[in-house]
N, C-alpha and C positions, 0 to 999 in steps of 0.2 A: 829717763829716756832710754830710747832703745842702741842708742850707736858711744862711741870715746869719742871724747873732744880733751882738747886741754888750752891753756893759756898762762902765760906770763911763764918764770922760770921755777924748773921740779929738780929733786934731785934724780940720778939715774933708778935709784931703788930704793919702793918705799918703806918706812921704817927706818929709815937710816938716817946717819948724823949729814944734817944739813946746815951750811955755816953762814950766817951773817958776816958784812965787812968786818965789822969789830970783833969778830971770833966767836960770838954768840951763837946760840944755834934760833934758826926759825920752830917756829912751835906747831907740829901737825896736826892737823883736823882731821877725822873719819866723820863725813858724812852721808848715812846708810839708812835702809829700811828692811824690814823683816828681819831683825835680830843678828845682822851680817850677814845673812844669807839674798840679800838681796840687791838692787841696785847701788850703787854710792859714788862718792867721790873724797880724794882728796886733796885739803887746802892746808898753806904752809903760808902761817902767821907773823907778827914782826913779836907778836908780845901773844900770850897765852889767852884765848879767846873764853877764861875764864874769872878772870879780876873783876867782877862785881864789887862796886864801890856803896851803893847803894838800892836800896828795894823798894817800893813804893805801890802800894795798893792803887790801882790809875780810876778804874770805876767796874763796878760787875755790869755780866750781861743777862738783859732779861727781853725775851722779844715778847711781846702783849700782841698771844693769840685772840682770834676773833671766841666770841660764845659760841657753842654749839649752834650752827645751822643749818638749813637744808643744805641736800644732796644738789648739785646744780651744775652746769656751765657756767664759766662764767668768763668775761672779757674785762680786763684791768688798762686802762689807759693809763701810761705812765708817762707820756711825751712833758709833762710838764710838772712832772714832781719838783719837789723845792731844788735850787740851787744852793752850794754852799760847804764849805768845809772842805779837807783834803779826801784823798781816795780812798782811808777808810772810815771817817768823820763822818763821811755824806753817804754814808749808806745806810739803804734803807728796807729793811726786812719785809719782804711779802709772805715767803712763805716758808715750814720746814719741816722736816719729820729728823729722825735719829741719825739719817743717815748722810744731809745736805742740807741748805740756807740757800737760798736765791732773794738776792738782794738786788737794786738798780741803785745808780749813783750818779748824782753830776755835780761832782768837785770842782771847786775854782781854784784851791790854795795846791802848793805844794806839801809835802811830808814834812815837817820835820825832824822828825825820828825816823826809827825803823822799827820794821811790825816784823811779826810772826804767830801763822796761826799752828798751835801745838798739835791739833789733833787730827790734823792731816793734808793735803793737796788743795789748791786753789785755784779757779779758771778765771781770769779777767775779760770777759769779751769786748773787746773796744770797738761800741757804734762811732764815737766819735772823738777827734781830736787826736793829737802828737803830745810825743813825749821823751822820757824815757822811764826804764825801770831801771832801780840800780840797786844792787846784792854786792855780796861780798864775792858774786862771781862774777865781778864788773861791769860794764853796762852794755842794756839790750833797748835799740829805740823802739817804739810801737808808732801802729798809724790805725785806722780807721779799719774795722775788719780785721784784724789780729785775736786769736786766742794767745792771751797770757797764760803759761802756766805754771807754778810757781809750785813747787815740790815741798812738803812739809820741813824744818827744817832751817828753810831761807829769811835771811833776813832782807827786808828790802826795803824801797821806799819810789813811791811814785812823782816826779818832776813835770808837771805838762809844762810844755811849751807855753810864753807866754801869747796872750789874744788870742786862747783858743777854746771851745766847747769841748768840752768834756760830756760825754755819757759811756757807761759802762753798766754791763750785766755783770753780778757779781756770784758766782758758784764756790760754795765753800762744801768741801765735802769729808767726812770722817773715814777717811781711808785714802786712797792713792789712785790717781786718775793715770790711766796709760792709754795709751795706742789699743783697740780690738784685738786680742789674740789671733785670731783667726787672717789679721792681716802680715802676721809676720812668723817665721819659718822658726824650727828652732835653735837656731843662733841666735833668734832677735835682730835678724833684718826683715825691710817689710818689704815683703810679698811683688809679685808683678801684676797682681791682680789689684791691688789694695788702689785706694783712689788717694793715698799720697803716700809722698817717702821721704828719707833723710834728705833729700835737697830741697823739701820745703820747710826744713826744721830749721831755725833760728836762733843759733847759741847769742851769749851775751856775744861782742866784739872786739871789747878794749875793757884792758882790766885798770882799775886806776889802785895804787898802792897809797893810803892815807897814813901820817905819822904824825898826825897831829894832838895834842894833850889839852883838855879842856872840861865841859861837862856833856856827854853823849845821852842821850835817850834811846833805848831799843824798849819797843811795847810786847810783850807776850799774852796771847788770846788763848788761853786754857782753863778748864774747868769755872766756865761759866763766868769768868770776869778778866779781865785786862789788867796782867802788872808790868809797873814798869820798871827796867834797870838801867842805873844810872854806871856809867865807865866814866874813868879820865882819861883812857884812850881812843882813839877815832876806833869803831867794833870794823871799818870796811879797812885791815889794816894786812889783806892779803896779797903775797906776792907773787904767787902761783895755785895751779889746782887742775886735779887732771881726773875724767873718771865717766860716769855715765849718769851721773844725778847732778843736772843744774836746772833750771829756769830757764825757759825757752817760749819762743815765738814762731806762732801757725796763723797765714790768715784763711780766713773761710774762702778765698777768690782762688787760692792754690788747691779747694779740694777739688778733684775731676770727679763730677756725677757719674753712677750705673746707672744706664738705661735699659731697655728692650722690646720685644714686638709688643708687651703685654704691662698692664703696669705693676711697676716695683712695689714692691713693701718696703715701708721706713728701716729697716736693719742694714738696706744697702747705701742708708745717710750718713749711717753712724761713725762718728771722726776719733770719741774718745768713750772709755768705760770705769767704772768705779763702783766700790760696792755701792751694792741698792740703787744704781741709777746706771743710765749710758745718754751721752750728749748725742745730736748729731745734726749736721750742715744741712740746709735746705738752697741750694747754688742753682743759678740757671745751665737750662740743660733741654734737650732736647726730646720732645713726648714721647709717647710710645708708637709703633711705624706698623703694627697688624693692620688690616688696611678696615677692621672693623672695631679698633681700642677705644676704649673711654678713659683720656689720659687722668681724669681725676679721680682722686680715692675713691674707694666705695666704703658706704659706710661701715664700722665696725666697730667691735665690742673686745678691747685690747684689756681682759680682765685679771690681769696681774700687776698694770701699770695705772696710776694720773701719766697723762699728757699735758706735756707745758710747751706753750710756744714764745717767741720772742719774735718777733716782727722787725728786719732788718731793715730795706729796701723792696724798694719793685711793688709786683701786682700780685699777691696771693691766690692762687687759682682756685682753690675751694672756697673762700671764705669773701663775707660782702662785709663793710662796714668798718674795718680795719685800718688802722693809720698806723704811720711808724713809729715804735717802741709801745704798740698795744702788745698785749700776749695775753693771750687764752688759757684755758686750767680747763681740760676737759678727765673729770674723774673716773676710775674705775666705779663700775657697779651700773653706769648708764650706755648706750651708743651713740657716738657723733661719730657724723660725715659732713658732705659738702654741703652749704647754702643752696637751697630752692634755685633752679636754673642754673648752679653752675658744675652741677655731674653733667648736665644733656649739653651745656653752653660748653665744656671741653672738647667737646668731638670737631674733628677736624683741625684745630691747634696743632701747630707744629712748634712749638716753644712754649717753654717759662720763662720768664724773668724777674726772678724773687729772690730774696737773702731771706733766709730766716733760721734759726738757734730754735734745736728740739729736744725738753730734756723731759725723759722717761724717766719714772722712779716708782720701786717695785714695793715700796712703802707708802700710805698712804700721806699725803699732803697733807699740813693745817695752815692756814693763810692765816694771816696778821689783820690787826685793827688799821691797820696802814694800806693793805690789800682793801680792805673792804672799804675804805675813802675814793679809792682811785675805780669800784667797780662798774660799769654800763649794766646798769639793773636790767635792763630791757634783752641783755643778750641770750639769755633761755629759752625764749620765744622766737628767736629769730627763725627757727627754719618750719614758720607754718608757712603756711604760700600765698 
């Protein structure tokens, strides 16, 4: 993240001898990116957050791409993929290139370990349901419309609330997902322009110190399989930690839409960036006010990106046939635009009202045998008239 937070008790200066009651010292964490030269924080342990008791091979990962096929559009209904299993149990790979995983999930159990993914930043988008998330940088609730983001690094685990639906879009990416550059100055505060700021950032809120001795499970997701290690101490055994890399919470209702006389191009959506891809909000907002606009897209041929949509809420104004948690896959190398009647049926609108998750990647997609289960064959064809 771009701002300092801190929680629970630090010593005045780091590197220094910090004491437990018993005269012991707390044990320091750096946790950083880019070789030190970049973001981090740090956490001050009761025991050495490195006592591996045990190692355990958990199971490798293989996503089962589709065969080569046509070039296409294509619309994925996923409103009713299986239920089942915890938050990263239940996920279910649609699609991936080198650089990202986009997964959907509806979890019913809790965690009970803690995961980490090795090889870099995590986005949880939560359509639906409460909870919490909990790290060793104490707990952060979520609610319905929240970006979770989870910084390579973190150990966590996910808790819903009990009697409640879970779904989640799941963004996994090989690299580090930030705020837009271009939204923030060079200090790393964001901008006046920008369409949100540190007050809609969402640090954890309560740290809890664990000293418990038992058997701990933490899962680690690197190099193509899941191991697990086993601790005799609680791993959430910290008692402070101060810095500018935690796990934080955005919801898409805090993003404020760009407008203007004329209509915007998707870059003034965009909420987060990462190599080889940038996310971005689609929020209600008000059309475009030239007294001759066409507030919906025109079509076009965006030939360096696939287009992925996620279908939040509301009424999508280019597109017919759409229900919530469908999302579209419109590839580089063809043009899409709006559905027959709805470029001429936008004129005159004076609103939107739509949620919807946009994620560009400047690598081509390959979709899953799990994608191609959940596809509306018929959507290729959709815009003869």
């Amino acid at each position: 993240m771009t701002y300092y937070y801190k929680l629970g008790n630090i010593p005045h200066k780091r590197h220094t001898q910090f004491r437990q009651p018993n005269g012991s010292l707390y044990h320091e964490e750096l946790i950083g990116i880019h070789g030190f030269s970049g973001i981090q924080s740090l956490l001050y342990h009761l025991r050495p957050p490195t006592q591996i008791q045990k190692i355990l091979l958990q199971t490798t990962v293989d996503i089962p791409y589709e065969e080569t096929d046509s070039l296409r559009p294509r619309h994925l209904r996923t409103a009713n993929v299986e239920l089942g299993g915890d938050a990263v149990e239940a996920r279910i790979p649609l699609m991936a290139n080198m650089d990202i995983c986009i997964s959907v999930a509806r979890p019913q159990l809790s965690m009970s370990y803690w995961y980490r993914f090795a090889h870099g930043d995590e986005v949880i988008f939560i359509h639906d349901g409460t909870g919490i998330l909990e790290s060793q940088y104490g707990i952060l609730r979520y609610h319905p419309g929240d970006y979770l983001v989870i910084p390579c690094g973190v150990l966590w685990r996910i808790i819903p609330d009990a009697n409640t639906e879970q779904r989640m879009l799941v963004i996994e990416a090989n690299g580090h997902i930030e705020p837009p550059a271009r939204y923030l100055n060079r200090y790393g505060q964001f901008l006046e322009h920008a369409p949100y700021n540190e007050r809609d950032i969402r640090p954890p809120d309560e740290l809890l110190t664990h000293d418990e001795e038992g058997e701990f499970e933490v899962r680690v997701k690197a190099r193509d399989r899941i191991t697990s290690y086993l601790y005799h101490h609680h791993p959430l055994d910290v008692v402070g930690w101060d810095g500018h890399l935690y796990p934080f919470a955005f919801n898409i209702e805090d993003f404020e839409p760009i407008t203007g006389r004329i209509h915007q191009p998707p870059p003034v959506h965009q909420t987060f960036e990462a190599p080889g891809f940038v996310l971005c909000s689609f929020v209600p907002r008000l059309f475009d006010f030239h007294p001759l606009a066409i507030p919906a897209p025109y079509n076009h041929s965006n030939v360096d990106s696939d287009e992925v949509i996620y279908y939040v809420a509301g009424n999508f104004m280019s597109r017919k046939g759409i229900e919530r948690a469908s999302m579209t896959i419109h590839p580089s190398g063809i043009p899409h635009g709006p559905h027959p009647g709805m470029y001429e049926g936008s004129i005159g609108k004076e609103r939107t009202d739509e949620l919807a998750v946009m994620i560009d990647t400047f690598r081509p997609l390959q979709l899953t045998k799990y994608a191609l289960a959940l596809e509306d064959k018929d959507y290729a064809y959709s815009w003869i008239a």
